[in-house]
PLY file of the C-alpha trace (Angstrom):
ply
format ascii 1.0
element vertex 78
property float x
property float y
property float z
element edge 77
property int vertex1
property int vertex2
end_header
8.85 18.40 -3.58
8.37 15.73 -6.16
5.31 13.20 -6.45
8.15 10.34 -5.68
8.81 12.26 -2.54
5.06 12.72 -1.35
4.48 9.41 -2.16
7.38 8.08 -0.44
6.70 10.73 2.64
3.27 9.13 2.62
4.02 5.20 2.81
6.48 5.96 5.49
4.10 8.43 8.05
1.66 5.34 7.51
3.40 2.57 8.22
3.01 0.62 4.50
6.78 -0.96 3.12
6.18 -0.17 -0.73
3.90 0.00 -3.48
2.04 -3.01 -5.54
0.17 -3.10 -8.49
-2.03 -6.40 -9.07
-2.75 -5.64 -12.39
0.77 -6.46 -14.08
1.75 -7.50 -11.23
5.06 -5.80 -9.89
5.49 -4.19 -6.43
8.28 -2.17 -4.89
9.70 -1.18 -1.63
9.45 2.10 -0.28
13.40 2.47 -0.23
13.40 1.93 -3.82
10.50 3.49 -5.61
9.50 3.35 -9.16
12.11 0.89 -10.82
10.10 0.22 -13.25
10.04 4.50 -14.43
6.30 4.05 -14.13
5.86 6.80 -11.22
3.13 4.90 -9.78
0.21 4.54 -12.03
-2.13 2.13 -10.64
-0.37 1.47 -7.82
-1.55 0.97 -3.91
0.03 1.49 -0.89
1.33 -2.55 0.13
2.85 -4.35 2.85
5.86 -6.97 2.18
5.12 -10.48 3.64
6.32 -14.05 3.54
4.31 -16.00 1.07
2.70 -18.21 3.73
1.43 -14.61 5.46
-0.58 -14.04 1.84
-4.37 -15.56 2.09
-5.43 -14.72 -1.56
-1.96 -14.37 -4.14
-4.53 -12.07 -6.20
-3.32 -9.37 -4.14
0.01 -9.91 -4.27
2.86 -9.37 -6.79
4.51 -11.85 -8.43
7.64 -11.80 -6.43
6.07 -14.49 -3.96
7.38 -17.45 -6.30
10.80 -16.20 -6.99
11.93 -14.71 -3.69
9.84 -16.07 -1.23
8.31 -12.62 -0.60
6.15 -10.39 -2.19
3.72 -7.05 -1.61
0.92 -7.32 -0.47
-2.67 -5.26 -0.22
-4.11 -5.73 2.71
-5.61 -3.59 5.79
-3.10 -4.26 8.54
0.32 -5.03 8.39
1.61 -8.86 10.00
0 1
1 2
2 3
3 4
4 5
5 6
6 7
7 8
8 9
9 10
10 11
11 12
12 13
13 14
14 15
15 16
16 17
17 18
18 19
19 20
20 21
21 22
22 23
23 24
24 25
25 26
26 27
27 28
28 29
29 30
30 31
31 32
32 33
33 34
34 35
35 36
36 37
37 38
38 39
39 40
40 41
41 42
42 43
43 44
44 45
45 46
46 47
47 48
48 49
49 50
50 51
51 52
52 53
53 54
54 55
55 56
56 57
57 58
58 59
59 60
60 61
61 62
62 63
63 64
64 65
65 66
66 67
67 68
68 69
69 70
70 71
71 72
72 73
73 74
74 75
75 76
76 77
């Protein structure tokens, strides 16, 4: 089994729809891990919501101004 596979085995069994790290910011679903080659370094399980569902954009990707979504950190999922 492959870290992409554990991790992916992982978001699934608990409930999260991808990956998001704040920090540069990108995010990804769970469908389609790891575009970005980076195999997850720095980032947290993350829930995709509709940019009026995110209460502080710190947490969130930058995908919220493009496409109107984005990942999110947060405890439960909306």
């Amino acid at each position: 089994m492959t870290c992409k596979e554990i991790i992916e085995n992982y978001l699934r069994e608990n409930g999260f729809d991808g990956l998001v790290n704040t920090d540069l910011p990108c995010g990804c679903d769970v469908d389609s891990l790891f575009p970005c080659e980076c195999e997850g370094s720095d980032c947290q399980p993350a829930y995709r919501k509709v940019c009026e569902e995110c209460n502080n954009h710190s947490d969130c990707d930058s995908d919220c101004k493009e496409f109107g979504e984005c990942f999110c950190l947060s405890k439960a999922k909306v």
